[in-house]
N, C-alpha and C positions, 0 to 999 in steps of 0.2 A: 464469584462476584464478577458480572460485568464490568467490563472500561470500555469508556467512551470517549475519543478525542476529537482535535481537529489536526489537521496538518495544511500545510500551504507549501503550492509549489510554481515552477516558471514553464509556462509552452507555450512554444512560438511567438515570446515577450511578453506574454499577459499572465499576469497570478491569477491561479486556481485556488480552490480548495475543497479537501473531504473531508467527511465526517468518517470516523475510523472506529468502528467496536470491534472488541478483543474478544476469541475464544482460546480457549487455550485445552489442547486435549493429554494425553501419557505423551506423544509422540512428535505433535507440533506444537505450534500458537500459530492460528490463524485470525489475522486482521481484514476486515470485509470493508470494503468502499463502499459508503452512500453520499448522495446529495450531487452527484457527478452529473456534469450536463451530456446529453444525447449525443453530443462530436463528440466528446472527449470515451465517451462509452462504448461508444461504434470501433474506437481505437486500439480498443484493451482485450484482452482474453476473455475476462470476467472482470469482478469487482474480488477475486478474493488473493490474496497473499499470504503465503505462508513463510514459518520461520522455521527453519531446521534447528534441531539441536546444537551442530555446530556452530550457527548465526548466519547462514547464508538464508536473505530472504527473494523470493523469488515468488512471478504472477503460477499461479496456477495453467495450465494447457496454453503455457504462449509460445507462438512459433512467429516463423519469418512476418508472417501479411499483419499483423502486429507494431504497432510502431514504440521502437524499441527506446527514443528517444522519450516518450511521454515514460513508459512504465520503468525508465532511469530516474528521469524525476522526482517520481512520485516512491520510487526503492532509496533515496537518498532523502525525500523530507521525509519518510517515517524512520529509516534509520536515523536520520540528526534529532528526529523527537525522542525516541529510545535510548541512545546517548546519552541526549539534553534530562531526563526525569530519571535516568537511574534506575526503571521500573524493574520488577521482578514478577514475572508471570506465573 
């Protein structure tokens, strides 16, 4: 079963927000960004996150020229939504 949510988050003072659908595989859960505007996408790795088993989630192929500030944000409002709903994948 598909999930789809929202999240909202703060960069550079201004709220954001994405549209967040869930996959979930044996291995991970991967959460994919949509609805992101062209600055904010130009800044990111990808659109996709994943979740380890252990609960570290993290961008896919992100390295330094990445701003590590926006993909903090946006790893702290899906985790407070995952938290906040209890969910089980």
């Amino acid at each position: 079963m598909a999930r789809i949510f929202n999240i909202y988050f703060m960069h550079q003072d201004e709220l954001h927000n994405a549209i967040v659908s869930v996959r979930s595989t044996p291995l991970y859960t991967e959460y994919i960004l949509g609805n992101l505007d062209v600055e904010l996408r130009s800044l990111l790795p990808g659109n996709c996150i994943l979740l380890e088993p252990a609960g570290t989630l993290f961008f896919k192929d992100a390295n330094e020229k990445h701003s590590t500030q926006l993909m903090n944000a946006i790893i702290q409002s899906l985790n407070k939504h995952l938290e906040t709903n209890h969910t089980s994948f």
